[in-house]
N, C-alpha and C positions, 0 to 999 in steps of 0.2 A: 097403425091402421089394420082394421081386419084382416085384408085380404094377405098383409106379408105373414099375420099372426096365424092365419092357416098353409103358409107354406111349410111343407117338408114333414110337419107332423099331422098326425089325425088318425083315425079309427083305419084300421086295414080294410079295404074294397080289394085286395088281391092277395091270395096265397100262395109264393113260391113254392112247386113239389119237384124237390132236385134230389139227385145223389150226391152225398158228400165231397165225393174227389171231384167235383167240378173245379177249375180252373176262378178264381173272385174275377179277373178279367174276362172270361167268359160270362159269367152272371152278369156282368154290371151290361156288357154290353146286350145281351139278351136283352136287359127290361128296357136298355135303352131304347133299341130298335122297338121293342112291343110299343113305349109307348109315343113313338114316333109315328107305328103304321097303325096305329089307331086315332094319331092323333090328342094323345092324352098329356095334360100339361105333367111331366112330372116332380113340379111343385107338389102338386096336389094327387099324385096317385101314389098309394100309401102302401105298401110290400111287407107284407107278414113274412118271415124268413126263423126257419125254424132255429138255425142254430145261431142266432142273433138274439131269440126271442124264447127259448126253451131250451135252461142248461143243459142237454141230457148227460156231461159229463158228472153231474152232483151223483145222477143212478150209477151210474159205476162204481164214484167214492165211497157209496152207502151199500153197496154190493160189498165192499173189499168188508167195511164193518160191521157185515150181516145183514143188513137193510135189502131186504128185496121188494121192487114194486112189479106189481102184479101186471101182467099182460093188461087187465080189463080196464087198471090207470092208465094206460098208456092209448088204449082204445078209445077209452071217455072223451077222453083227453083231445087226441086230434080229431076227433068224429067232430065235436063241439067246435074245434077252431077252423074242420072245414066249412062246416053245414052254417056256422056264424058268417061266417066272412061270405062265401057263397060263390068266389071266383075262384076259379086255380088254373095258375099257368103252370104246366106242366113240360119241365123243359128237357129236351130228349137231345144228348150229345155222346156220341158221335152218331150221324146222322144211322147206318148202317149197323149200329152194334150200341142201343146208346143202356150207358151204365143205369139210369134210370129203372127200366125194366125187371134189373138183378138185384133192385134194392125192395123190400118186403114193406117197408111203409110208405114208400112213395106208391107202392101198388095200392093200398090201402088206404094211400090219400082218393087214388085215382077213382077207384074202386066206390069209396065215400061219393064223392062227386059227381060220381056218372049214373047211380043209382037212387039220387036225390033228386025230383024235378026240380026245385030251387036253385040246385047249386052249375055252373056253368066250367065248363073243361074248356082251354086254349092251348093247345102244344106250341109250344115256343121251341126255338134253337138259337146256338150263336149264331152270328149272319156269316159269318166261314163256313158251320156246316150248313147251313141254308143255301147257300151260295155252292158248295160243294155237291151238294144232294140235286138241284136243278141243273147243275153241269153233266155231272153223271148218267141220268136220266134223260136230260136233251141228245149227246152222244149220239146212241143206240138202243137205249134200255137196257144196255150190258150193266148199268148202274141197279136198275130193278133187280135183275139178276142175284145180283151181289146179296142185297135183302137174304134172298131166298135160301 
């Protein structure tokens, strides 16, 4: 039937922008909860994920053999696969310090995204630091503090 033959695959409607050391138990849980508090079947919402979907290990390989690709590839490259897809969940862990931030292309995604009227930014977190971040902040504001 159609409807199973569109479960789980299909054209991406969402781009994760993660930093690499995230925890895959934090990810999973992240899109879980996104597409629970949105309501999204996910059957049917489809996650572009870079290093699922874009070796970047081959650029190293071809680095060690001379092979260099030029910054402006790499540019083309995710500008095209944000401004296509048009969503970016943008997942920021640990709430207070998140790695996200320190990483140059996740800024770049963000960056892309925010500066395209088309394309649409969602900050996501695990629901621990979620959960930890409105604990915090409920307190005292010693939690905001902390930010600063």
């Amino acid at each position: 039937d159609e409807g199973e033959r569109l479960d789980s695959v299909g054209p991406a409607n969402y781009m994760l922008s993660y930093g690499w050391g995230y925890a895959v138990g934090d990810i999973v849980d992240t899109l879980v909860e996104y597409c629970g508090s949105t309501r999204l079947d996910p059957k049917r919402t489809y996650v572009w994920i870079c290093s699922l979907c874009n070796n970047q290990h081959r650029v190293r390989e071809g680095k060690v053999k001379g092979i260099d690709v030029p910054f402006e590839d790499f540019q083309s490259i995710f500008h095209r696969r944000v401004t296509g897809i048009g969503h970016i969940l943008a997942m920021m862990s640990p709430w207070y310090d998140p790695l996200y931030i320190k990483r140059v292309w996740c800024v770049f995604e963000l960056f892309t995204s925010s500066t395209n009227e088309k394309c649409k930014t969602t900050i996501v977190m695990p629901p621990r630091e979620r959960e930890d971040l409105s604990s915090s902040l409920g307190k005292n504001m010693n939690g905001a503090v902390h930010i600063f």
